[in-house]
Every structure is written in structure tokens, then in C-alpha cells.
N, C-alpha and C positions, 0 to 999 in steps of 0.2 A: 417712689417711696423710699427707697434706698439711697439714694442723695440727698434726699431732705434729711435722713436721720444721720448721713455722713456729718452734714452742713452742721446740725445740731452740736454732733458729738465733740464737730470743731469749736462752736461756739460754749459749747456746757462740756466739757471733760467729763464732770462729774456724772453724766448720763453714760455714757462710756463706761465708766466702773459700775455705776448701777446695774446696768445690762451684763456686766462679765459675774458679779457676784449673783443672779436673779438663776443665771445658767450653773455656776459651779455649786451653788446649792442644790438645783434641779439633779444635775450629774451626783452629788453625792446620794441624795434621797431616792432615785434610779437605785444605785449600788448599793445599799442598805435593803431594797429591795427585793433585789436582785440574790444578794446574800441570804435575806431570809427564805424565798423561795427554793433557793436549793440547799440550805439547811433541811426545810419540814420535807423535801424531798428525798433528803438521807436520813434523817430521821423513821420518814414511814420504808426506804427503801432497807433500812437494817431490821425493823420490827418484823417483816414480810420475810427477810431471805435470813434471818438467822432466829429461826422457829426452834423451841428446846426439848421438842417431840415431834415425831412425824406420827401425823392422826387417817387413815386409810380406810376404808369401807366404812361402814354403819359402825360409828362408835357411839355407843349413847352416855357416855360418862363425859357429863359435861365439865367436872375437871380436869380431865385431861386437855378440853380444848382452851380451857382458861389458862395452863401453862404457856401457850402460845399468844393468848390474846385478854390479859388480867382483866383490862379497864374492861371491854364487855362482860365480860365474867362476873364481875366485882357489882356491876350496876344489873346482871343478870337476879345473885343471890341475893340482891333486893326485893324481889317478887315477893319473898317468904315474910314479911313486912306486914305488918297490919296495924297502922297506925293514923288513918285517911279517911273520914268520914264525912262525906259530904251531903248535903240536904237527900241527898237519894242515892243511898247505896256507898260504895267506897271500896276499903279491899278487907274489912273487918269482918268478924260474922254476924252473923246475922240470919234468925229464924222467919223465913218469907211467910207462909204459913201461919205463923203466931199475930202478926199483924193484916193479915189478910184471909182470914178462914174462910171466908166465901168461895177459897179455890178449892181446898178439900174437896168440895161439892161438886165442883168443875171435873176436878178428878178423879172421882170416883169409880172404882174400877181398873183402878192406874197406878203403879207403882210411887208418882208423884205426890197421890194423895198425903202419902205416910210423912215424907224429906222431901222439904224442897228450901234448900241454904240457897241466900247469894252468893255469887260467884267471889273467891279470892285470886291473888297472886297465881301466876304458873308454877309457882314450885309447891304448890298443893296439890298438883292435879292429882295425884297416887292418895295421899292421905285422905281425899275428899271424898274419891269412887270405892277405895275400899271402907270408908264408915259412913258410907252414908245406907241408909232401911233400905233403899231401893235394888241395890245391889244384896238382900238377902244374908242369909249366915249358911253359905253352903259348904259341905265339909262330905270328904271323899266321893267325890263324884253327884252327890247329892244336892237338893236344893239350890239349886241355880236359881235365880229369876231371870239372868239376864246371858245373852250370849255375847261369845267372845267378842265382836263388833262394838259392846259398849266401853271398851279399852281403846280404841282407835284413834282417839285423840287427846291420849293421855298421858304419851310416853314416845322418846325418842328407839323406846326400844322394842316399840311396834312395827317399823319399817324393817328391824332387824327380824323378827320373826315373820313377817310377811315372806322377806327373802328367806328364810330358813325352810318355812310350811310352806308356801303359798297362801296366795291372798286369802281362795275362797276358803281354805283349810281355816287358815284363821279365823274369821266371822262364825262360822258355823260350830266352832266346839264351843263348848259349856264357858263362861265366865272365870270358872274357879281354877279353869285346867290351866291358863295364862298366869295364875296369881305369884309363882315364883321368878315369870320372865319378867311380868314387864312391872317395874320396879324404879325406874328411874323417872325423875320428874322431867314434866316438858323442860327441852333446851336445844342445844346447838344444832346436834343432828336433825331434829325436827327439819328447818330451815336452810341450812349450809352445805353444801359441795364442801367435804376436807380439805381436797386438794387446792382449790380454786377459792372457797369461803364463799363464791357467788352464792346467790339466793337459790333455794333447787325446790322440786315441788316432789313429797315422798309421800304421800297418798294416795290412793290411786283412784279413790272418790273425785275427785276436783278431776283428773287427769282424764277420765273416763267421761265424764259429764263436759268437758270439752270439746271431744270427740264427738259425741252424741249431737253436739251441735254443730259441726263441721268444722270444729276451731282447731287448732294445736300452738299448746299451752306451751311450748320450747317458744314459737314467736313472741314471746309477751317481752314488753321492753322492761327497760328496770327499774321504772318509776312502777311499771303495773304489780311488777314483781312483791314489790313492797307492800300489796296487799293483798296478792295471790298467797303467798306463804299464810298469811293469818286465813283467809279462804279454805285454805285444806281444812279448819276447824269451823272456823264462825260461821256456818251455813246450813242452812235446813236440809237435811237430808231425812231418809227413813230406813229399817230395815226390810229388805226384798222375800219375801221367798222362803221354804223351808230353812235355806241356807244363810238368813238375815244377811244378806250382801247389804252391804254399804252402797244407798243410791242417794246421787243429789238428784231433785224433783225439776230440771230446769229445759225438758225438751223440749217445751212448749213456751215456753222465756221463764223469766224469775219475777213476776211480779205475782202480788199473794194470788190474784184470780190465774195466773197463767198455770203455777203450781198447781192449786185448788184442781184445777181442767185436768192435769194429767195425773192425780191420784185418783178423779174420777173415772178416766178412762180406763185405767188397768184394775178399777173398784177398791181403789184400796184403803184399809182403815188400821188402824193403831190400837184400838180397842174400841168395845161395845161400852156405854158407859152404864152402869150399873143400875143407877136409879131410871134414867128417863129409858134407858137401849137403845141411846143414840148410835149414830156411826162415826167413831169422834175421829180424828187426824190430831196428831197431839204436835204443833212446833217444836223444833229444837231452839235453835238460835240462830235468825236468820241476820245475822250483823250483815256480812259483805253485800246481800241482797237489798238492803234497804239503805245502808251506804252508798252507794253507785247512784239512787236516787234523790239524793241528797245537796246542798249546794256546794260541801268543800268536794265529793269528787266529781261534781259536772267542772270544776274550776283545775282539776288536775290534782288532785292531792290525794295521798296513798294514806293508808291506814297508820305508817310508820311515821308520819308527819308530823301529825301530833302523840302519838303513842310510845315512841320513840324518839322524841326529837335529837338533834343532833348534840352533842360534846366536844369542847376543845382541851386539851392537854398537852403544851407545848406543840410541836407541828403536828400531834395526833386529832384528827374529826374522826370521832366516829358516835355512834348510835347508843343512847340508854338503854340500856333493856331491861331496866324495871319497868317493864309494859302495863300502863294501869291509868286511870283516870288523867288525864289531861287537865284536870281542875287543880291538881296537888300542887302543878309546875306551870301557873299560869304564864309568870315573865318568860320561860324558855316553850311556850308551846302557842296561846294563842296571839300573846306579845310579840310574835315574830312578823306578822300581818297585819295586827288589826292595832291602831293605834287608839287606845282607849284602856282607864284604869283595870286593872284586877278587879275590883271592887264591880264594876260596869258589868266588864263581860260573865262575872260569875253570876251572876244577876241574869246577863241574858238567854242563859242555857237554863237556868233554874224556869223562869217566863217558860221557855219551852217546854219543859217538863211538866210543869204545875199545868200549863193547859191539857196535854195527851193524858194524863194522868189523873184529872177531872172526870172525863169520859171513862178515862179504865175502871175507876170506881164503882161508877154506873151500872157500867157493866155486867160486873163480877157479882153486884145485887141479884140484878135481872136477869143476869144467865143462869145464875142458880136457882130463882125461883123458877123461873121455864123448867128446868130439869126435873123440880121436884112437882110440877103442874102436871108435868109429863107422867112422872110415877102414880101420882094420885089417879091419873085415867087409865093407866094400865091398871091400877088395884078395882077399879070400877068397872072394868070388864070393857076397854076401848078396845076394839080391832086393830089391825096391821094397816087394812086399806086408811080406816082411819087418822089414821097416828104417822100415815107414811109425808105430807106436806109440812110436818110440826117438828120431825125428824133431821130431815133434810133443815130446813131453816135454824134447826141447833145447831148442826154439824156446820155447817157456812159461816153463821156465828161465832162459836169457837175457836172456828179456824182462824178466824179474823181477829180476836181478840187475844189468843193464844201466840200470834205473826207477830204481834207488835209489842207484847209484854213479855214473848222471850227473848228477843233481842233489847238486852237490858240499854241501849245505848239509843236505840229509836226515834225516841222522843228528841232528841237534839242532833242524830246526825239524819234525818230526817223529818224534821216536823209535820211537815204538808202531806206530804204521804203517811205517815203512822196515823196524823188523823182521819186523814179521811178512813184509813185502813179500821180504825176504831169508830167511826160515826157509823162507816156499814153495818161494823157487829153488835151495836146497837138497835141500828134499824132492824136487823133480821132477827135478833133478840126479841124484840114486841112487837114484831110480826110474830112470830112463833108463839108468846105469850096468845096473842088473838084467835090463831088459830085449835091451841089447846083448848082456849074458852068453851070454843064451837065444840069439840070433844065433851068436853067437862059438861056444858049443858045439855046436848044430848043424852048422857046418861042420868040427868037430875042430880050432877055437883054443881051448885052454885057459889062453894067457898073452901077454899082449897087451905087447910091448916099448916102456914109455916112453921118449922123448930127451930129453936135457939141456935142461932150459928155465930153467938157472939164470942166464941173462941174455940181455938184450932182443938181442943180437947174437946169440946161438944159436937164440932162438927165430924168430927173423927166417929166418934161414938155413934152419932145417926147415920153415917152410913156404913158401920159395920164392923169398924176396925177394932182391934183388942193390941190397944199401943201397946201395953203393957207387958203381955207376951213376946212379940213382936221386937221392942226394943232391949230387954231379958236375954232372947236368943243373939241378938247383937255385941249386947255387950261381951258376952260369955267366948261367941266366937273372936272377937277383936284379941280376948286376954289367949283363948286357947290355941284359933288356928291361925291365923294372921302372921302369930308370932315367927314359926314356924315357916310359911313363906316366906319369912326377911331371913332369918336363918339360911336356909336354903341358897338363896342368892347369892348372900353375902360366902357361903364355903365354895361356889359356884365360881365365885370373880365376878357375879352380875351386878351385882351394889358391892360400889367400894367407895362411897361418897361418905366423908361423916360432917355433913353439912345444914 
């Protein structure tokens, strides 16, 4: 082949120089290459080794680590952001409650009854848990509703106290006794090694519930990592014990029946519900658990994938972390896979939604009318043996309904399963209705009088609540004692953010 193209070159010259120009272009576009790559190379190697703070143990002042690292920083204090409103939810606020009062009903008996806001931005989490009814107006040692455990995922300056008390010390005091430490909004510390910036997991919930399963969460690669970090949060957990220890429910696997089996087995419940004396299991937010089930992480893909997608800045890639709906940033999040409009694919998550969210509706009728079926035959003199098969099919119900409408994202990062997870709690929803019946007409009720639940202030009202007081005492501690917390910190060195 090489003589023939000798012979060529002899007869065509000009093939000769074609082939010398074809190469010195090829060798130049190499060296351009070449050059850029160890540009972005000393670019990130000077970013990395000429840091303008050294940041050491649990610093939860996520300014200090944005001295070192702006562009995460910078795309960080976007969280605080409320400007995103998509067909379902966004990062705006919004009164869950005022457009769904059916749940009132659901919760009754339950701190959720009173507040239940959608979720915003990370750099709320402090502003959100200290105003919201749930969390109480308690004031010197008094009035708690909640213990210290419901801070645990609120603040980078929880792992600092954990190391300061210890764990169990933590969970176990009063709500109000933490109110001048932990201060700081989710950020860096949460997720990052100082030293290293690797991904690191500082919860000890996630750590512990690995164990339990014979795992250890140090082997997780670093594609896992990337949604092990959000995992120390986004997961169903409960509190334990006198001591409300932080437990995730997954000994028995993580799928809703698998959970379901092992709060059965240690009997345990969250609350009695008021009207019906159900034995209710109340969800948190079972994100990680219902994502794993999902198609993008059967396919490999980490919660930061789209939540986070990547940024480029001169030879800098690194991570948004205005962690928030994947709808806002459709070209940089599901434009990076799927070749099809914006237009399309917002369309095809919406389809998702609007289907699981047909049946949640359903739901949220018929589970409350069950509950108040329930009350109607305990006011009519039902038994325990009774009311024990009607019970149980609420609490099952709930559970099921409760799995898939706290994990706000559900419906699209698992369709298949949120539904089916939703047609169960349907079915055992009127089952339960059926078997109240049989209660109901045994004692000669044959028609059980619904009350007006057509808004969050009437439903409130039937089952007992006095918002009005209630939200009074709130307000009053927000102007009087609150203040005084941030005070506190701020003469402390604990909030030095004016951000």
C-alpha cells in the first residue's frame, strides 16, 4: 500500500503536500489541545492549593467556605430564591393545607394538622422550623412540642453539636434548648470533608441504618455518594424511644411494605389519630427510598445529576448548588440525555404527576371520610374488638398514602411504584370504609353525616383546633423570643452570616 501511494506522490506531488498539510494541522490541533488541558489543569491546580482560609473540624459558616470555593458558594445562596413555580409545587410558598383541607382530617391529632408549607430552598431550613405552628412557641424550658431531633436535618451546625453533646444527648433535650446553636442554614459542612471537600456522610441516622444492614457506608463510590449526602435528609425515618433517637426504618429493606413490617414489629406508631383512634405512622419524606426505585437510578444516576448538574467556568466544572427543581434548568439538566424539546419533556413529568396525583385526590376524600365513619361508630357505642379490622386497614392506608405524598418528587422519579403505592391505599381505604359499614349497621347507623371540609379553616374547626390562639401565641414568641436566640448566637460567633 505504501508504494502505491509512493508511486502516486510521484505522479501527483500535489498529494504529497495534501498529506503534509492534513498532518501539520492535525499536530497543531493536538497542541492546542494539549495546551488547553494543562491550562484547566493549572487553573483548578491553583484554585485547590492557594485556598485564602484554612476551614478545619465542623465549621458550619458556610462563608467561610465560599472564600475558598465562590462559584459553589455563589450558585449555593441561590437556594434563598423564590421565583420558580411550576404546574406542582416550585420553591415559592405556598399553604399545602389551604388547597387540600382534606388532610387536616388525616392529621388530626398531629402537629401537621395546624402547618403544613411546601418545601423551599436550603437556605430556609432555620427560618422554616423555627415559624412554623408545629414547632410550638416554647419559652424557658416550657412548651416544647417537639424534641431536639426535629433540628437534625436543618443545619450544618447539628453535627457540631452532636460532636460537642453526643448524639443521644442531642435528640433527647427539648426543641428550644438547641434554639441559640443551631442557627445556621443547611450548607457546606452538611456534605464536605474541609480538608479533602470529598463528599462525607455526618449523620448518624444514614450511618447506623447501614450498619444494621450489614453495609458500611465508607465503601459507597462516588457516583453513590452523590446521593448518599442528600439520603442523610431525604428519608423516612421516625423518632425511637423515650430518647426520640433518630431511626431510618430500613432493616427489613426500604420498600413502603418492607418499612410498614418493621414498625409493625417493634408496634410502633407516631400518633393515635383523634377522630377515628387510629394507629397512624405519619411519613416523613421518603425521597432516596423511592428514587432507587425509579428509572434514572436503575440507569446510574445520582440525585446531584440533575439537581445539581454540572457548570463550566473557564477550566473550572464544578456543581450548582442551587439544589431545586430540575424543571427551572431544563437545557442543562434533562437536555443533557434526552434529546427532545423543553416544551416535550416538561409535558412528560407534568403526565406523571397529573396521573399519581388523580388517585392522591381520591384518596384524601375517602380517607377522611373513613376516619370520620370511624368516629361516628365509636360516638355509637362500637367496641375495640369491633373497630380492631377497620383500624388496622386505616393505618395501612395512610401509610401508603402519606409514602408517596411526602416525598414531594414521587410521582416523577418514580411513577410505577408511587402508583401502585397509591392504588393500595386506595384499596384499603374502601376496604375500611366496608368494613366500618358492618360497625355502623350493627349499631342501627345507616348514614353517617359529613362536615364541611371545604376549607383549611373549617376543617381545622371540626376537629378541634383554636388557630386562632394558636397562631397569637406564635406570633408574639417569633417578635419576643426568637429574637433573642439570634442575639445570642450572633455575641456567641455562632451566626456571623449577613446573608
Amino acid at each position: 500500500m505504501l508504494k502505491k501511494l509512493t508511486e502516486a506522490i510521484k505522479k501527483k506531488p500535489i498529494i504529497g503536500w495534501g498529506i503534509f498539510a492534513v498532518v501539520m494541522v492535525g499536530v497543531f490541533l493536538l497542541g492546542l489541545l494539549a495546551a488547553s488541558i494543562t491550562e484547566r489543569r493549572a487553573e483548578i491546580a491553583t484554585l485547590y492549593n492557594n485556598k485564602k482560609i484554612d476551614i478545619s473540624g465542623i465549621n458550619p459558616h458556610s462563608e467561610e467556605w465560599g472564600e475558598n470555593y465562590p462559584r459553589e458558594y455563589n450558585t449555593w445562596k441561590k437556594t434563598q430564591e423564590m421565583d420558580f413555580k411550576s404546574k406542582h409545587l416550585g420553591n415559592v410558598p405556598e399553604d399545602v393545607l389551604e388547597h387540600r383541607p382534606e388532610m387536616v382530617v388525616l392529621w388530626a391529632g398531629y402537629a401537621f394538622a395546624m402547618d403544613y408549607s411546601a418545601p423551599r430552598g436550603h437556605m430556609h431550613a432555620i427560618e422554616d422550623v423555627t415559624g412554623t405552628l408545629r414547632t410550638g412557641s416554647p419559652e424557658n424550658g416550657e412548651g416544647d412540642m417537639q424534641p431536639g431531633t426535629c433540628w437534625t436535618c436543618k443545619s450544618p451546625d447539628v453535627p457540631r453539636m452532636m460532636h460537642e453533646v453526643g448524639i443521644a444527648e442531642f435528640y433527647k433535650a427539648k426543641w428550644s434548648q438547641w434554639g441559640s446553636e443551631i442557627v445556621n442554614p443547611i450548607g457546606c459542612a452538611d456534605c464536605h470533608d474541609p480538608k479533602t471537600m470529598n463528599l462525607t456522610i455526618t449523620r448518624p441516622g444514614l450511618i447506623e441504618a447501614f450498619e444494621r444492614q450489614g453495609k458500611d457506608i465508607t465503601q459507597a463510590t462516588p457516583q453513590e455518594m452523590r446521593s448518599l449526602v442528600c439520603a442523610q435528609c431525604h428519608v423516612e425515618y421516625s423518632f425511637q424511644g423515650d430518647g426520640k433517637y433518630l431511626t431510618l426504618p430500613w432493616d427489613k429493606g426500604m420498600t413502603v411494605e418492607a418499612m410498614e413490617s418493621f414498625y409493625d414489629s417493634i408496634q410502633f406508631t407516631d400518633y393515635t389519630h383523634k377522630l377515628s383512634k387510629a394507629p397512624i405512622l405519619k411519613a416523613q419524606h421518603p425521597d432516596y427510598e423511592l428514587f432507587l426505585l425509579g428509572p434514572h437510578a436503575q440507569r446510574g444516576l445520582s440525585c446531584a445529576d440533575c439537581h445539581m448538574p454540572y457548570m463550566a467556568e473557564g477550566g473550572i466544572k464544578y456543581s450548582n448548588h442551587q439544589i431545586m427543581s430540575p424543571l427551572k434548568n431544563i437545557s442543562g439538566t434533562c437536555q443533557t440525555c434526552h434529546r427532545d424539546s423543553e416544551e416535550n419533556l416538561r409535558n412528560y413529568v407534568y403526565q406523571y404527576q397529573d396521573k399519581a396525583l388523580e388517585i392522591r385526590d381520591r384518596i384524601e376524600k375517602e380517607l377522611s371520610r373513613a376516619h370520620i365513619m370511624a368516629k361516628t361508630a365509636w360516638d355509637n357505642g362500637a367496641t375495640d374488638p369491633e373497630m380492631k379490622e377497620s383500624l388496622q386497614l386505616i393505618r395501612q392506608a395512610q401509610w401508603r398514602w402519606d409514602f408517596a405524598v411526602a416525598s414531594h418528587g414521587a410521582s416523577f422519579h418514580a411513577p410505577v411504584e408511587t402508583q401502585r403505592i397509591l392504588a393500595h391505599s386506595l384499596d384499603r381505604t374502601m376496604q375500611a370504609q366496608l368494613e366500618l359499614q358492618k360497625v355502623l349497621f350493627k349499631h342501627g347507623i345507616t348514614d353517617v353525616q359529613m362536615p364541611d371540609l371545604s376549607t383549611k379553616e373549617k376543617a381545622q374547626a371540626y376537629i378541634g383546633l383554636d388557630m386562632k390562639t394558636i397562631k397569637e401565641k406564635k406570633d408574639n414568641w417569633k417578635k419576643t423570643v426568637l429574637p433573642k436566640w439570634i442575639d445570642k448566637a450572633k455575641k456567641e460567633g455562632k451566626l456571623t452570616a449577613n446573608i
